[in-house]
C-alpha positions in Angstrom: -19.8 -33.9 3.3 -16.8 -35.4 5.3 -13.7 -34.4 5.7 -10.1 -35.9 5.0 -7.8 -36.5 7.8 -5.7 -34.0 6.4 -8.6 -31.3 6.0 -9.2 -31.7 9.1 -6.4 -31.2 10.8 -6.0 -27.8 8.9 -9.3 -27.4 10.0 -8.4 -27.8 13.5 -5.4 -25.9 13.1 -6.9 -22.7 11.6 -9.4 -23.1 14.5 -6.6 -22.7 17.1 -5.2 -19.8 16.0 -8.2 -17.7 15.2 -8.8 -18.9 19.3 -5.5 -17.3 20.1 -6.0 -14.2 18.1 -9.4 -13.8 20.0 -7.8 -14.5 23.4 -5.4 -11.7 22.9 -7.6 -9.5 22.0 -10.0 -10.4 25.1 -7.0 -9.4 27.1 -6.1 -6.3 25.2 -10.4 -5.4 25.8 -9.9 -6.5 30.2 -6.4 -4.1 29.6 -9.1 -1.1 28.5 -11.6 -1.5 30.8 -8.8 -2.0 33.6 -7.4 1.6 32.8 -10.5 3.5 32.9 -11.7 1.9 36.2 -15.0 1.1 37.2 -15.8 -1.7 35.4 -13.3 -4.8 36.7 -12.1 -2.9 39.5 -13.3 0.6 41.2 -10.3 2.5 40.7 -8.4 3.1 37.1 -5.5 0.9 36.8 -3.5 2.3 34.8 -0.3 0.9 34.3 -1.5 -2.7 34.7 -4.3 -1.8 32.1 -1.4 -0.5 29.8 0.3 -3.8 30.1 -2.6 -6.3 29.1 -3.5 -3.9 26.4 -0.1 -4.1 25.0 0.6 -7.9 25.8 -2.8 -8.5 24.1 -2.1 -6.8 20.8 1.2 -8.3 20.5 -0.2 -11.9 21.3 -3.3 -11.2 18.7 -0.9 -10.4 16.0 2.1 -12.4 16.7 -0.1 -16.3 17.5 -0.4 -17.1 13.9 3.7 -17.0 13.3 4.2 -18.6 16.4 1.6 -21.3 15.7 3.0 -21.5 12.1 6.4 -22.5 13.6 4.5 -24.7 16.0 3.1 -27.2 13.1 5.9 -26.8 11.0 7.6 -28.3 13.8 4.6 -31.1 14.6 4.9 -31.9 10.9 8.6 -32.5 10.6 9.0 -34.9 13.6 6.3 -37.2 11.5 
């Protein structure tokens, strides 16, 4: 079964944000493991590890409005 041109690109699109949601929350999991030290680095972290945690969750739940706005905008230049 093949896909239209325009399923596609949905297709594509849907796949991109799902990959930022992931990456944010990849950052948020290095943010944890940062703060309770010993796994990426010897000694807790914690203020850093506070920041990626928080910089994560915001990016895993704000990248599908900001990605909305992004192919709202791709659509109305065509």
């Amino acid at each position: 079964m093949t896909m239209t041109p325009e399923e596609e690109k949905w297709a594509n699109r849907a796949g991109a944000v799902r990959w930022m949601q992931i990456g944010g929350l990849i950052i948020a999991l290095v943010g944890l493991l940062m703060a309770r030290g010993g796994v990426v680095t010897d000694e807790p972290w914690p203020i850093l590890g506070s920041l990626l945690v928080v910089s994560g969750l915001i990016d895993a739940a704000l990248s599908p409005k900001v990605m909305k706005r992004y192919f709202e905008a791709e659509d109305a230049k065509k």
